[in-house]
C-alpha positions in Angstrom: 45.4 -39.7 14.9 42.6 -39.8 13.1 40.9 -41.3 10.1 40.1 -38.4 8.0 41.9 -37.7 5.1 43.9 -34.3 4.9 42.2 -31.4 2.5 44.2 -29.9 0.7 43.7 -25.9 1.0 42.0 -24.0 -1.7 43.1 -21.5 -4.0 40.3 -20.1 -5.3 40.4 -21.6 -9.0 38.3 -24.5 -8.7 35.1 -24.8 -10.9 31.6 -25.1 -9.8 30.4 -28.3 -9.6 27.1 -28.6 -12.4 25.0 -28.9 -9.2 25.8 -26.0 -7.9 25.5 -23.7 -11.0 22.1 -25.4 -11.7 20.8 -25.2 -8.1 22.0 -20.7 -8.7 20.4 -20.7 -12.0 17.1 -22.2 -10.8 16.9 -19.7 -7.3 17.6 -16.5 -9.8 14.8 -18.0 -12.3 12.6 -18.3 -9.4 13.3 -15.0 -8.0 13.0 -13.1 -10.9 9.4 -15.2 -11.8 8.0 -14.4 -8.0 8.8 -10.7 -8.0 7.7 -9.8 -11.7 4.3 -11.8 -10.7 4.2 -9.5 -7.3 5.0 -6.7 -9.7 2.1 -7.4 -11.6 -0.6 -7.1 -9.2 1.2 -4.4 -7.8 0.9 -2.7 -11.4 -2.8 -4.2 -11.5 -3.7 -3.0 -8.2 -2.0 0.4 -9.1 -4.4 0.9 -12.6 -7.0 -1.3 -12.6 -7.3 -2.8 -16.2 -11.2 -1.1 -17.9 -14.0 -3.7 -18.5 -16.3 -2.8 -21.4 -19.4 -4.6 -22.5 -21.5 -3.5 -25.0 -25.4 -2.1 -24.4 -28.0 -1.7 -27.1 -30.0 1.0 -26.9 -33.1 1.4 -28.4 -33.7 4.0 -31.0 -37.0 3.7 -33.0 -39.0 1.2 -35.4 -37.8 0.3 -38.9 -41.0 1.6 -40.6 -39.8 4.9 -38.9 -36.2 5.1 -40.5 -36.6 7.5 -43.5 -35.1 7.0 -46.5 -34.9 10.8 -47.7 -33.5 12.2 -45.2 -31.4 11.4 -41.6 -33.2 10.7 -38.3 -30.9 12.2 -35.2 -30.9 10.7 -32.2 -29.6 11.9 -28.9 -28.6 8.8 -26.8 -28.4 9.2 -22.5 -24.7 10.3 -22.6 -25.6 13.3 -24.9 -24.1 11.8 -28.1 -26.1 12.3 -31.7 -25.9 9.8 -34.2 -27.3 9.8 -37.5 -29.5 6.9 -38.4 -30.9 6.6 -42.3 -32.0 4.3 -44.5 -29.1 3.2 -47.2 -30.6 1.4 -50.2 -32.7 -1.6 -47.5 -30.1 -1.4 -44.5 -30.0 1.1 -41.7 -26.7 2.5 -40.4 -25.7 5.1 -38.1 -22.9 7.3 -38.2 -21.4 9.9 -35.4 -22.2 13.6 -36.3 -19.2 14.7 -35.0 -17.0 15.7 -37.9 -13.4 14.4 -37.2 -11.3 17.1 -38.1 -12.5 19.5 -35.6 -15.6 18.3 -34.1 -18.2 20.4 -35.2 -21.7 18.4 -36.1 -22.2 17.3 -39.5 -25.7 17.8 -41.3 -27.2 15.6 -43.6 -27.9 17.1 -47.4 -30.7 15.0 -48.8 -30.1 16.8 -52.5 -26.6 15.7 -52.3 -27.0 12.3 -50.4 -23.9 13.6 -48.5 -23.0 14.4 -45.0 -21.7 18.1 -44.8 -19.3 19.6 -42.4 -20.2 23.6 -42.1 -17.0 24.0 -40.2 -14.8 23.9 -43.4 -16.9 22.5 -45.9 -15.7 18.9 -45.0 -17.8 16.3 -47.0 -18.5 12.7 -46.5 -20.4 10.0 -48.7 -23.3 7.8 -47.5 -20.9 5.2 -46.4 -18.9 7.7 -44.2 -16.2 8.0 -46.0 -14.4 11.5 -46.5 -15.0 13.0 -50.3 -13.8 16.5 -49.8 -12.1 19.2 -47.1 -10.0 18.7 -44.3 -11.3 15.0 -43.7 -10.3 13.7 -46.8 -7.2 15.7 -46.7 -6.5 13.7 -43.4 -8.5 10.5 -44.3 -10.7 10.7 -41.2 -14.0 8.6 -41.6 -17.0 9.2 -39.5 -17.8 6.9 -36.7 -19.6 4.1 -37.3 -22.1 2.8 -34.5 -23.1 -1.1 -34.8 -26.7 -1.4 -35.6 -28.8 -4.4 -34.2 -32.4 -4.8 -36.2 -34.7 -7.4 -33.7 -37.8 -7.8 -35.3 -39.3 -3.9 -35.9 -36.8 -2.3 -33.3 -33.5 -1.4 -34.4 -31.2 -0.9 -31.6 -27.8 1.3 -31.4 -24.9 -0.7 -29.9 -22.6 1.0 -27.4 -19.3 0.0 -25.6 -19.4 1.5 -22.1 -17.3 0.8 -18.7 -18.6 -1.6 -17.0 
């Protein structure tokens, strides 16, 4: 005969050893790690994520800002922005009214920005005094403005 020792058959009920449940628990973890990573540059290669970086643009010289009334500019993409003088600084605002789009005009009597659409009406800092905007609490846009010596610049975000 030989030396071996006799097993004794199984039934079935016998725990797993702590080797053998962490080895399991460490393949799933691994598994589920290496196919949400492949999922992920699946996903990335599926929708690529949008760079931005911001541009300034130029728009005119200090000395040329009035202070009585709002300069518009028309930057390359076809967007106006209104550019004045508030008490020293110079800030620049969308003229698109944001209820319903229409351009806003510039009232130099009333020192407010006027929405003919439905008489929406905005103070010098943007802020909605009257209509549908303040109804809504819908400021107008705000553009950065960058001042380098004489030139004051208009900052953008755009795709890059």
């Amino acid at each position: 005969m030989s030396d071996e020792p006799i097993k004794e058959p199984t039934t079935g009920d016998e725990q797993p050893s702590r080797r053998g449940f962490v080895t399991t628990v460490l393949m799933l973890a691994s598994l589920v790690a290496s196919y949400g990573l492949g999922l992920v540059y699946f996903l990335r290669f599926l929708v690529p994520p949008i760079r931005w970086r911001r541009r300034e643009l130029f728009v005119t010289t200090v000395d040329r800002v009035p202070s009585d009334r709002a300069l518009v500019w028309v930057g390359p993409d076809g967007q106006e922005a209104l550019i004045y003088n508030l008490n020293g600084e110079i800030v620049a605002f969308s003229n698109v009214c944001p209820h319903l789009g229409c351009h806003v005009h510039y009232r130099p009597s009333e020192q407010r920005f006027v929405c003919p659409c439905h008489q929406g009406v905005f103070d010098l800092e943007g802020n909605p005094i009257a209509g549908p905007p303040a109804e809504e609490n819908t400021p107008l846009k705000r553009y950065n403005i960058v001042v380098r010596g004489n030139a004051v610049y208009l900052e953008i975000l755009e795709e890059a």
